[in-house]
C-alpha positions in Angstrom: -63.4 -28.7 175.5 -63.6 -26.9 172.2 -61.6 -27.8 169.2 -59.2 -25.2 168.3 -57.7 -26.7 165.5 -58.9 -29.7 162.6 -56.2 -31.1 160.4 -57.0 -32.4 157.2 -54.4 -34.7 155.5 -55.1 -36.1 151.6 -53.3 -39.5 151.7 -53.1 -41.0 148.5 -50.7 -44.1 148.1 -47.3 -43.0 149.7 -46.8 -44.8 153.2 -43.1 -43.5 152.9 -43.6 -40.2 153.4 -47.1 -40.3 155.1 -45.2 -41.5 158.5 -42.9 -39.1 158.6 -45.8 -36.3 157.6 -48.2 -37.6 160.8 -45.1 -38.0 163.0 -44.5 -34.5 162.6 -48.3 -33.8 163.5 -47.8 -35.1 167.1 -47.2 -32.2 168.7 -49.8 -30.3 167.1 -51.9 -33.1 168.4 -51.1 -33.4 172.0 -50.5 -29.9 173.1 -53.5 -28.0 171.5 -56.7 -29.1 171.8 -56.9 -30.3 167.9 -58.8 -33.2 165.7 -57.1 -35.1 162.6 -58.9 -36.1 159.6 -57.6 -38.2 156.8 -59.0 -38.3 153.7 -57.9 -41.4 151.4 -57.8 -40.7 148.0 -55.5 -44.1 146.9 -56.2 -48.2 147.6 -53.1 -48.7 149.4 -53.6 -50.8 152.2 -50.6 -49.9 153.9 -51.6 -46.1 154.1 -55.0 -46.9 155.9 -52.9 -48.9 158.6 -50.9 -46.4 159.1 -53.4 -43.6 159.4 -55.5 -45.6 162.3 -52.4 -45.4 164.1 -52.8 -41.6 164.3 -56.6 -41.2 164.0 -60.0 -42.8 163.8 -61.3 -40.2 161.5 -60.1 -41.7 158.3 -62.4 -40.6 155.3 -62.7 -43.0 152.1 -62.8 -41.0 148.6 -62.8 -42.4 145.3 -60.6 -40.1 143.2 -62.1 -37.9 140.3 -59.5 -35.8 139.0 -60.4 -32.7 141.8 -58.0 -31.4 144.3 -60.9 -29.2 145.7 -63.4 -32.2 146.1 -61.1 -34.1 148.1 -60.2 -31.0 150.4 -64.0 -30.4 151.1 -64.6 -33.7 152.0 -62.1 -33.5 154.5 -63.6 -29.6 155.7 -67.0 -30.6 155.8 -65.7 -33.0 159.0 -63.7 -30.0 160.2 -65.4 -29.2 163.9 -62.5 -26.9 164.9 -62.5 -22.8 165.1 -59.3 -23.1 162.6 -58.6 -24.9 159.6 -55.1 -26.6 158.3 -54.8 -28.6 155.4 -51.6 -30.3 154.4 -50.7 -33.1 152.0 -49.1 -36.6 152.6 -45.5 -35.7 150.8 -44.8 -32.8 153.6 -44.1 -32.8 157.4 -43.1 -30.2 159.3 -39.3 -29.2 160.5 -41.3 -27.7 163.9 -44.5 -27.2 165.2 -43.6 -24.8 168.4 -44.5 -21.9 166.5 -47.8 -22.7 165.6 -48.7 -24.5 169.1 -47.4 -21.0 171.0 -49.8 -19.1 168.6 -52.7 -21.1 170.0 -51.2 -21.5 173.3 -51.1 -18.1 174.0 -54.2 -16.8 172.3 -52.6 -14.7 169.1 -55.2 -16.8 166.6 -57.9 -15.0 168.3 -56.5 -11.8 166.6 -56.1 -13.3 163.1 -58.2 -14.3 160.0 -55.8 -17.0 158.3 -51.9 -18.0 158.5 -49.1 -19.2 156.2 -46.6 -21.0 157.0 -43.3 -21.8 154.3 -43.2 -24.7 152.0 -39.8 -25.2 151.5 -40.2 -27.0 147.7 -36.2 -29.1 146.9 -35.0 -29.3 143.6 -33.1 -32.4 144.0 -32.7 -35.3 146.7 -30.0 -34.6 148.0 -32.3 -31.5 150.2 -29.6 -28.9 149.8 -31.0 -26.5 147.0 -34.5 -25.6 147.7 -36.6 -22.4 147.6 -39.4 -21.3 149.9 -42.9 -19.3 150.0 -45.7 -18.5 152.1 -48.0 -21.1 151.4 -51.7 -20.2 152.7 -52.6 -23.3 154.5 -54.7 -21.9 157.3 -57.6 -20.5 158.2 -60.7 -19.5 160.8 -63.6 -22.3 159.9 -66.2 -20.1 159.0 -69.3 -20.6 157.5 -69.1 -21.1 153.6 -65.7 -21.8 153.6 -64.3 -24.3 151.1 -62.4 -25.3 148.1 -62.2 -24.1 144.6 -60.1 -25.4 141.3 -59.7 -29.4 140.4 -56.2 -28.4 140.3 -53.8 -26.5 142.9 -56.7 -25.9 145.0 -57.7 -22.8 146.9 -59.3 -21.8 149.8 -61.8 -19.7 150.0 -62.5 -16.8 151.2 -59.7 -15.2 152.8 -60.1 -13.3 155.9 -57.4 -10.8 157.0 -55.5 -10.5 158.6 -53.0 -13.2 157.5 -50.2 -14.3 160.2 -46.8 -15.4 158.4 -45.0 -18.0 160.6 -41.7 -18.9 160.0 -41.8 -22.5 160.8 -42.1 -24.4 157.7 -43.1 -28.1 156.0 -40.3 -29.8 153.9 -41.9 -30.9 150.3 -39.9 -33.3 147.6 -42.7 -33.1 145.7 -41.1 -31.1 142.6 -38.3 -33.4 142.5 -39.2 -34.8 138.8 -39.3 -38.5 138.5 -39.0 -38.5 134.8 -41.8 -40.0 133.6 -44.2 -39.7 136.5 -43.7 -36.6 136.8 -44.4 -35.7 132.7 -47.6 -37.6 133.4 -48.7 -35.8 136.2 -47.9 -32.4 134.4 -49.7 -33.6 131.3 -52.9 -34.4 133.3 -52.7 -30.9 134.8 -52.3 -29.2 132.0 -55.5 -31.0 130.3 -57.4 -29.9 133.8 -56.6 -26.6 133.9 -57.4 -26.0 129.9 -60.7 -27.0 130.6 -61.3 -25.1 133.7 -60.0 -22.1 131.5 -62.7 -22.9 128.7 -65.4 -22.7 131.6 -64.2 -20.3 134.0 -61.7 -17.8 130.8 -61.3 -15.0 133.2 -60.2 -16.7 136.2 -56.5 -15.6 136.4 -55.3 -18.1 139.2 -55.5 -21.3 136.3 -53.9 -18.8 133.9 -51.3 -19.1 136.6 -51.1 -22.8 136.6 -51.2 -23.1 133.7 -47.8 -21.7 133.3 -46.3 -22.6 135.8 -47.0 -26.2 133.9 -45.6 -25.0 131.3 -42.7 -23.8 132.5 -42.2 -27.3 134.5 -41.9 -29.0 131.0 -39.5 -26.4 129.2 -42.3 -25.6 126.8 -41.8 -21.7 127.1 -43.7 -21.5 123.4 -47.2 -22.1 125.1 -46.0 -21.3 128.7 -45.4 -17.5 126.8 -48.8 -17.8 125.0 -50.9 -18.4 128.3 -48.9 -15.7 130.4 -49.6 -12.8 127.2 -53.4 -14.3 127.0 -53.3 -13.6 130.5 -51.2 -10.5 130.9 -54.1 -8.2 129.1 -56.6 -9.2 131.5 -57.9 -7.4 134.6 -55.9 -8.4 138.0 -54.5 -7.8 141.1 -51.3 -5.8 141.6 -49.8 -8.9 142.7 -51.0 -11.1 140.4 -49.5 -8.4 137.3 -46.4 -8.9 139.4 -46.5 -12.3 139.5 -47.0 -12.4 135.3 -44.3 -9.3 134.6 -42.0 -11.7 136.6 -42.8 -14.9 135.1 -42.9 -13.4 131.5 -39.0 -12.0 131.9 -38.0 -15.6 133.1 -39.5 -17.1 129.7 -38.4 -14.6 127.5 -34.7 -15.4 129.3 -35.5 -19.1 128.7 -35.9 -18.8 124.9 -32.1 -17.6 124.5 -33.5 -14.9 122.3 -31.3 -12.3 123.5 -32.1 -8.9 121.9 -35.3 -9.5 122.1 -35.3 -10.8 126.1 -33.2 -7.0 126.5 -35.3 -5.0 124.3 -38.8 -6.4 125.7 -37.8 -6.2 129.7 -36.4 -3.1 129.7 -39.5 -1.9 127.6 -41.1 -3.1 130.7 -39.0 -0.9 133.2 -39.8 2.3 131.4 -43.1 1.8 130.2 -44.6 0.4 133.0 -42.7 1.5 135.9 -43.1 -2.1 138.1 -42.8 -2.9 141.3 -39.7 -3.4 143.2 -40.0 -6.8 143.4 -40.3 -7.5 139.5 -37.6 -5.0 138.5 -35.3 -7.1 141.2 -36.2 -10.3 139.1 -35.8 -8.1 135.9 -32.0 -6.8 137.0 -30.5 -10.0 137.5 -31.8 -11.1 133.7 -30.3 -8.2 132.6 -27.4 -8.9 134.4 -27.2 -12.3 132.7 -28.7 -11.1 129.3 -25.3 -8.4 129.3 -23.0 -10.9 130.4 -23.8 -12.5 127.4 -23.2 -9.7 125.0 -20.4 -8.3 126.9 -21.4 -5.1 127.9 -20.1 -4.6 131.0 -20.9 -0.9 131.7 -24.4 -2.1 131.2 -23.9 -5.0 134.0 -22.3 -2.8 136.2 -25.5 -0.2 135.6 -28.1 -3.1 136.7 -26.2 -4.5 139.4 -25.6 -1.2 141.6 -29.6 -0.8 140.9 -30.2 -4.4 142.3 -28.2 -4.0 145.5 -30.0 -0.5 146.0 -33.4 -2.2 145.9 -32.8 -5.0 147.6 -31.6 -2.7 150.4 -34.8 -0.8 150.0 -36.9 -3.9 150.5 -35.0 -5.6 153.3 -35.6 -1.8 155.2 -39.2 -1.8 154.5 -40.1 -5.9 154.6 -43.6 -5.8 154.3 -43.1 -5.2 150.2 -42.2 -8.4 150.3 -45.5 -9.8 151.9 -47.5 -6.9 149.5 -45.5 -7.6 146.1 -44.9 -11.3 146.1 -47.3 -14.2 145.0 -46.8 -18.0 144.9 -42.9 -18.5 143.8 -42.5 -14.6 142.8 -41.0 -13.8 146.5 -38.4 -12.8 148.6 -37.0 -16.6 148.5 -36.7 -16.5 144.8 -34.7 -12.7 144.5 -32.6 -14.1 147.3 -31.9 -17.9 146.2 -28.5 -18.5 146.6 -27.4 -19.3 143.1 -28.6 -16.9 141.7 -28.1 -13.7 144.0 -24.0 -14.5 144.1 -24.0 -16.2 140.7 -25.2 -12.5 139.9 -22.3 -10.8 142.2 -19.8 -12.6 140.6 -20.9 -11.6 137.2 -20.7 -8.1 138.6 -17.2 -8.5 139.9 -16.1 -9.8 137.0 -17.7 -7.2 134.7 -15.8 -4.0 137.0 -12.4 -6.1 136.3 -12.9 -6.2 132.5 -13.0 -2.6 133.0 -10.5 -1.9 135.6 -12.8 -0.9 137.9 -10.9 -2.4 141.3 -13.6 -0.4 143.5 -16.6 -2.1 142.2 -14.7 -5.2 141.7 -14.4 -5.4 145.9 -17.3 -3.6 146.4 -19.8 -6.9 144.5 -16.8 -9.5 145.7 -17.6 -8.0 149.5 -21.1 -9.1 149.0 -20.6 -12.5 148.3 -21.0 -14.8 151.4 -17.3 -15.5 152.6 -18.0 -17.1 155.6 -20.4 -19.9 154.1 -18.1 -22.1 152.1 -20.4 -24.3 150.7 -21.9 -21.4 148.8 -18.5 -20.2 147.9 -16.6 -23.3 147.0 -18.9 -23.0 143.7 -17.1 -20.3 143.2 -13.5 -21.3 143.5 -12.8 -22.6 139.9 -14.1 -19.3 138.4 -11.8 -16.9 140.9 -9.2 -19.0 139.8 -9.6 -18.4 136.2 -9.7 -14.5 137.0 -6.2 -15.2 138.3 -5.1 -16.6 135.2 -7.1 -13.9 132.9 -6.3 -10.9 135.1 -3.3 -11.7 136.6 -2.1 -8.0 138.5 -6.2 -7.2 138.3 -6.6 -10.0 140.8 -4.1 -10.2 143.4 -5.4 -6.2 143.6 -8.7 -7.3 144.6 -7.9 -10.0 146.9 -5.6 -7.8 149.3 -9.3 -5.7 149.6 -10.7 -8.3 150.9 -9.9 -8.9 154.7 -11.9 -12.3 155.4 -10.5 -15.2 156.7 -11.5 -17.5 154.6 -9.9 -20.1 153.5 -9.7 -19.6 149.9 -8.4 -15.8 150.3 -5.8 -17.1 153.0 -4.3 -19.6 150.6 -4.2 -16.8 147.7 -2.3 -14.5 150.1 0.2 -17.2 151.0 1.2 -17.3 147.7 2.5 -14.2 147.1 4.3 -14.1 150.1 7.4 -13.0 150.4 10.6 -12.4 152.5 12.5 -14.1 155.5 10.5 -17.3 156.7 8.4 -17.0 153.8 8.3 -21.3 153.4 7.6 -22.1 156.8 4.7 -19.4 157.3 3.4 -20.2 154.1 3.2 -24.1 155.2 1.5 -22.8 158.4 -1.5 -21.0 156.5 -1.8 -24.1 154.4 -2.3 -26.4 157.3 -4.8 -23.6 158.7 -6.7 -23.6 155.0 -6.3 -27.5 155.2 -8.3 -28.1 158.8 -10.6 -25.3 158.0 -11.7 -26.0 154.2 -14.7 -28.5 153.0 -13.5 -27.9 149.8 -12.2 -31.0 147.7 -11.2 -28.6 144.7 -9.1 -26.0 147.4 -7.8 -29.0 149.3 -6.2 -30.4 145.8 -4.7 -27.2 144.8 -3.5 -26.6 148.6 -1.5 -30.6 148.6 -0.8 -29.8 145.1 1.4 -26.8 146.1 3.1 -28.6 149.1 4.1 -31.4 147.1 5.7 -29.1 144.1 7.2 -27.0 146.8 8.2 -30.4 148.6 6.8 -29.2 152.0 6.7 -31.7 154.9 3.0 -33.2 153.9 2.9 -35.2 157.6 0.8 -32.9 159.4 -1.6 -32.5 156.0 -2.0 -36.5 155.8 -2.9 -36.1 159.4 -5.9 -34.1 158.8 -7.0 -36.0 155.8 -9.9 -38.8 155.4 -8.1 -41.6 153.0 -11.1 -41.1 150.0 -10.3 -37.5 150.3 -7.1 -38.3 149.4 -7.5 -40.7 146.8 -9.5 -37.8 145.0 -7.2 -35.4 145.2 -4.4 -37.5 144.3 -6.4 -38.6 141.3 -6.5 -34.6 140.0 -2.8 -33.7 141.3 -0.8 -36.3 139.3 -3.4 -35.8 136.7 -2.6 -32.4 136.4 1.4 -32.7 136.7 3.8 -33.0 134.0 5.6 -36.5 133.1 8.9 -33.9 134.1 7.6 -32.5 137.1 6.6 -35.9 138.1 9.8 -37.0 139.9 9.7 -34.3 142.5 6.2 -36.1 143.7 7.7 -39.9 142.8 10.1 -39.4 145.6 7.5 -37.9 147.9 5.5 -40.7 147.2 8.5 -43.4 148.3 8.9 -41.7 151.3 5.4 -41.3 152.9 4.8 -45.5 151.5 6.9 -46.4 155.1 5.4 -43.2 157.2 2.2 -43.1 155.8 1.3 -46.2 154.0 -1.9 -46.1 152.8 -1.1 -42.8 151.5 2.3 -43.0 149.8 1.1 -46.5 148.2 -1.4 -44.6 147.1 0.3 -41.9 145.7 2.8 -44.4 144.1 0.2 -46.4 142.2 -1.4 -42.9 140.3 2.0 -42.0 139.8 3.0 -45.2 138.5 -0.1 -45.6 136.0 0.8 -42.3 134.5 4.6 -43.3 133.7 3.0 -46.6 132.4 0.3 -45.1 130.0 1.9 -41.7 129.1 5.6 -42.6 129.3 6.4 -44.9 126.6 8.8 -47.2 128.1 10.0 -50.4 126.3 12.6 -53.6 126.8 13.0 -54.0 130.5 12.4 -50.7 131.8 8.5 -51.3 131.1 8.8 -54.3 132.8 10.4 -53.0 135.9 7.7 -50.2 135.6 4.7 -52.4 135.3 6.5 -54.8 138.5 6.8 -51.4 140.5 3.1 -50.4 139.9 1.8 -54.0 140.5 3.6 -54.0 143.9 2.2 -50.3 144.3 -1.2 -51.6 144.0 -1.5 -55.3 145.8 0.6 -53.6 148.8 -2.0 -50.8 149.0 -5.4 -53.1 149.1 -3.6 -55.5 151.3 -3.5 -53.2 153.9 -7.1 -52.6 153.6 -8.8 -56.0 153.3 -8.8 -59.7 154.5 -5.7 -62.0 153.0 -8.6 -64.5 152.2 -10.1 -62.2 149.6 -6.9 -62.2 147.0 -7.3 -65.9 146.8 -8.6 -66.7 143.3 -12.2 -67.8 144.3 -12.9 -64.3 145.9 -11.3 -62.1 143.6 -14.1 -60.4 142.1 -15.0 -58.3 145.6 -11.6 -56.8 145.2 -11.6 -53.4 143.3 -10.9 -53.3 139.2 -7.3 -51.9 139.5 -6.1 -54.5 141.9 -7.7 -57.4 140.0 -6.1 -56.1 136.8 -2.5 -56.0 139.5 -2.9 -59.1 140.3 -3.5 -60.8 136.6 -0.3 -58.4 135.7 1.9 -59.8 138.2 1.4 -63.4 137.4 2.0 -62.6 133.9 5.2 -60.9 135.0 6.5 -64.1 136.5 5.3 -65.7 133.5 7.3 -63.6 131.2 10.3 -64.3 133.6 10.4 -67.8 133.7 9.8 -67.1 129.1 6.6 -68.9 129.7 5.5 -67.1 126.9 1.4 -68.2 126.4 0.4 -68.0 129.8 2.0 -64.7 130.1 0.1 -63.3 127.0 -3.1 -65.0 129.1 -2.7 -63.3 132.3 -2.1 -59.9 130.7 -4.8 -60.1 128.4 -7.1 -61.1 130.9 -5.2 -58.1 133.1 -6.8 -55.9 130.2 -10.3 -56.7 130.6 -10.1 -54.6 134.1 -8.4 -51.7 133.2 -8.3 -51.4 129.2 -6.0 -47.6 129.9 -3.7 -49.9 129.7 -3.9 -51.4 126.4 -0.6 -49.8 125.1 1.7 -51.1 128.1 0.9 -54.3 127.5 0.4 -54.8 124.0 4.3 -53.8 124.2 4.9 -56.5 126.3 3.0 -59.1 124.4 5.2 -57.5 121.4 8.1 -58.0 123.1 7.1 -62.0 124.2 6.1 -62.6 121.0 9.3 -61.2 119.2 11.2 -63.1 121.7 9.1 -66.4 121.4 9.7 -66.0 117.3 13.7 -65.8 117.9 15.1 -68.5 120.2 18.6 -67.0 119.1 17.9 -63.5 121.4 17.6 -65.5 124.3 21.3 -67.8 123.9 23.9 -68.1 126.2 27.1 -65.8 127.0 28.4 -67.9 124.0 26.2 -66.9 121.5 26.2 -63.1 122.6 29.9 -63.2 122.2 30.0 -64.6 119.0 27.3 -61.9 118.2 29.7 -59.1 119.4 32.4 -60.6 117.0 29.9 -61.0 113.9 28.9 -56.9 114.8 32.8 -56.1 114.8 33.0 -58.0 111.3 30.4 -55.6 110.1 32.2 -52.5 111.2 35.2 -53.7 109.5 33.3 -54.3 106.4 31.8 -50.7 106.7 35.3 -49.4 106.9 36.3 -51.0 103.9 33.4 -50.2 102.1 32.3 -53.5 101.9 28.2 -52.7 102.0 26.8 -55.9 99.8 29.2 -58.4 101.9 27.9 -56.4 105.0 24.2 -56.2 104.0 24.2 -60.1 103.8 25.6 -60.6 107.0 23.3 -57.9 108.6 20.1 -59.8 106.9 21.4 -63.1 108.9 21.9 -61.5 112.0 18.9 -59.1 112.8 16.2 -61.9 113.2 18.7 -63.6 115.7 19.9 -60.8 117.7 16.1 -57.9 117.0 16.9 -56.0 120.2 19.9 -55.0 119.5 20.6 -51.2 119.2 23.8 -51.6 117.8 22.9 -53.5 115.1 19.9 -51.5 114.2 22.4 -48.5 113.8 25.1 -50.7 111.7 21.8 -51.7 109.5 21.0 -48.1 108.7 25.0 -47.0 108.0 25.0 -50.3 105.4 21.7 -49.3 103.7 23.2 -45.8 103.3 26.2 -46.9 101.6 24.6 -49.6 99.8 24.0 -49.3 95.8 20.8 -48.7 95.1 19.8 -52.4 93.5 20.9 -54.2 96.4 18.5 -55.8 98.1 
């Protein structure tokens, strides 16, 4: 049987993602008729295993700086009627489209394919942005590689089929330095492929892109000018009127970014696809300069031609090149980033229509994308107070964020128990940490019943939001939420313990307590904390050996607590050496228990405060002398008998206000 299809994979030394690449090969492999050829390019033994695995066909080449060698090695091997090439840091999400366009004949009727390269900006694989990358073809005679770097094939036959299916790349993630190394080496490439090949546009296009990898936009804007005055394709001008506007915006140069893209727009009269790119830096550019008329003027023309293109999609396929494409005019961030700025501009001017018309486009019923959002709608509240709650009752989504605005401002009969109702809706339906926080927030202030919320929560979602509430509460506000706390302890322990420990560290660091009540409030936390993380882990793990797998905050509990009982029993020096040791776990503490090692060593210093009944009467006698003596006008007598007293008795409030009255009536050379 004829081979339909040869796939040609450039392995170099990554065995972690190779696997997952050739795994994601296997159905290409068993349901069309198809050969694999891997061409090793590193010295990794591992890699070659695990290529024999998957094919005989395995290909040695000693690397020499050229993408394009390496490919035609692979193609010269290449015995099938079509051609795929893919590298060893991709694999694809599915194959079924491609094996149904064999399957059922379409590649008879086509010239070359592209499929999507979905390229991530970070590991985490949630922000990303796609293109059509040209990675197929009909094996025709002549065919093969050109460029040492980013690699074409060529020629091109038409027509081109655009899959949808598309491979998943983490190859633009930077790795710091690897990364700047493997730009540097391109750039030095591609400079000398410039030098013998000047009018070759595509490594004028690398070479920028380069560029623009490193921040360097000085000789990323050099090479795209250079370049822009040359002789091109329509797509390729769009590709460098695109790429220009970006670098202009990059440099911050803001007049001149306006003065030179909008130059573009009249002078030049680009495609639809550049002036999209060119609106939203406008957008930005006006933001900037506050002129909001202008905003609003660039935004309506960006939703109009973006309607215009999505009714007539094949500009899309016609205007876009590389990373100038749909994917980028419609990534996320930017298109609702855009919106908001839009919104935001039509309520500077009081413009409510515009305000909900922009605010209707932004994507209500994907939260992730608008939970971005959340902290900025929130400061519109705040900066346009009536504005605001006018453009939220245009907006008739259900989502959670406009649901919990609305319950706010409800009034009339009923108005607590249907506005507890919504909450627990926006509570089971949110994702949100920053909407959850200012949802418990409310309920707590408003002293709600917070059972069925702790019923929906995760405990670490909790802890988080606790964290920000009692953050963000008032030392006076904090007793409404302190008897909250005491009461979900014994219904909800984990999470009233919880609540109690933040609570109580805020009262300890902010609230200046001295004499016993800072010891009672350092006792309550300590309890707070040791009761909390005993619920949660093994009784063996608080004895002293073990201690350093518990968390920081309950170590620095239980060092507290023993100097507690220290400082009760007036062992004075071990108490000072539990604390201290307390300190080295949570140092926010410093200033509670620096008082308390003030107060021990006061106390240590003065035997006398610590007498017996008999001693504390006599005191109260000696004080009643001294308000005789002040009656009389007897300051010098009185002033000698204060002197005696204070070191015995330093606590004492009484005395410190009999001091002050004696010094006041005092003459002035008594001393």
């Amino acid at each position: 049987m004829d081979i339909q299809l040869s796939i040609s994979l450039l392995a170099s030394d990554r065995a972690a993602s190779l696997e997952r690449c050739l795994d994601s090969l296997r159905p290409l492999l068993m349901r069309i008729p198809s050969e694999l050829i891997i061409v090793l390019t590193g010295t990794d033994e591992r890699v070659r295993q695990i290529a024999s695995q998957y094919t005989d066909h395995l290909i040695p080449f000693k690397w020499c700086n050229d993408f394009s060698a390496a490919r035609n090695a692979g193609l010269r091997e290449a015995r099938g009627e079509w051609f795929l090439y893919i590298d060893d840091d991709e694999w694809f999400d599915d194959t079924a489209e491609i094996c149904d366009f064999f399957l059922n004949g379409e590649y008879k009727r086509y010239g070359a394919a592209c499929y999507i390269q979905r390229n991530y900006l970070g590991w985490d694989g949630i922000s990303h942005s796609d293109f059509h990358a040209f990675r197929m073809a009909v094996n025709t005679p002549g065919i093969h590689f050109i460029n040492p770097i980013h690699e074409e094939l060529t020629p091109r036959l038409d027509p081109c089929k655009y899959f949808n299916t598309y491979v998943h790349h983490y190859g633009y993630v930077s790795e710091s330095k690897a990364y700047t190394e493997k730009t540097a080496r391109n750039v030095s490439l591609l400079l000398e492929d410039i030098q013998e090949n000047p009018n070759y546009i595509k490594n004028y296009i690398q070479l920028v892109q380069e560029y623009c990898t490193e921040h360097d936009w000085e000789k990323a804007e050099k090479y795209c000018r250079k370049a822009y005055m040359m002789r091109m394709e329509k797509y390729e001008r769009n590709w460098f009127q695109i790429y220009l506007g970006d670098i202009i915006y990059a440099k911050r140069d803001r007049e001149q970014a306006i003065q030179e893209i909008t130059s573009i727009l009249e002078k030049e009269a680009p495609c639809e696809l550049v002036r999209l790119s060119f609106y939203d830096k406008l957008i930005a550019l006006y933001m900037g300069t506050q002129d909001y008329e202008k905003i609003l003027e660039y935004g309506m023309r960006f939703e109009k031609t973006l309607r215009h293109m999505d009714s007539n999609p094949r500009l899309w396929s016609e205007q876009g090149y590389g990373g100038a494409n749909e994917s980028r005019i419609k990534n996320p961030h930017k298109l609702y980033l855009g919106r908001m700025r839009c919104a935001e501009a039509a309520l500077q001017l009081g413009d409510i229509g515009k305000a909900s018309y922009f605010s209707k486009l932004l994507p209500w019923d994907e939260e992730y994308w608008m939970q971005q959002y959340y902290g900025i709608l929130d400061q519109w509240k705040e900066k346009y107070g009536g504005l605001f709650w006018k453009l939220i009752e245009t907006l008739s989504y259900d989502a959670p964020y406009l649901l919990y605005q609305k319950a706010l401002r409800m009034d009339g009969g009923n108005t607590d128990e249907a506005r507890q109702h919504i909450f627990i809706q926006c509570m089971s339906e949110t994702d949100s940490l920053y909407l959850k926080e200012k949802i418990l927030k409310e309920a707590l202030l408003s002293e709600m019943d917070l059972s069925p919320f702790l019923e929906l929560l995760d405990i670490e979602v909790w802890k988080v939001c606790a964290v920000r509430i009692v953050d963000g509460i008032s030392l006076q506000d904090l007793s409404k939420v302190k008897a909250m706390a005491e009461r979900y302890a014994k219904t909800f322990p984990a999470f009233g313990l919880w609540l109690s420990k933040l609570i109580g560290e805020k009262e300890l660091i902010q609230g200046f307590f001295s004499g016993d009540a800072l010891r009672i409030a350092l006792l309550r936390y300590c309890q707070s904390v040791l009761q909390f993380y005993h619920g949660l882990y093994r009784e063996e793990l608080f004895c002293e050996k073990d201690r350093c797998l518990l968390p920081w905050d309950c170590r620095f509990a239980i060092f507290a607590s023993e100097g507690l009982e220290h400082f009760h029993k007036k062992e004075f020096p071990d108490a000072v050496r539990k604390f201290r040791s307390a300190l080295k776990y949570y140092p926010g503490m410093t200033g509670a228990v620096h008082e308390l090692i003030r107060q021990m060593t006061a106390a240590s210093a003065a035997p006398a405060a610590n007498a017996e009944k008999e001693f504390q009467m006599l005191a109260g006698q000696m004080k009643e002398t001294l308000q005789n003596m002040l009656d009389n006008g007897q300051y010098t007598e009185a002033f000698s008998i204060a002197s005696q007293l204070s070191p015995l008795i330093p606590d004492d409030l009484e005395l410190l206000r009999l001091r002050q009255k004696i010094l006041r009536g005092c003459p002035e050379n008594v001393t």
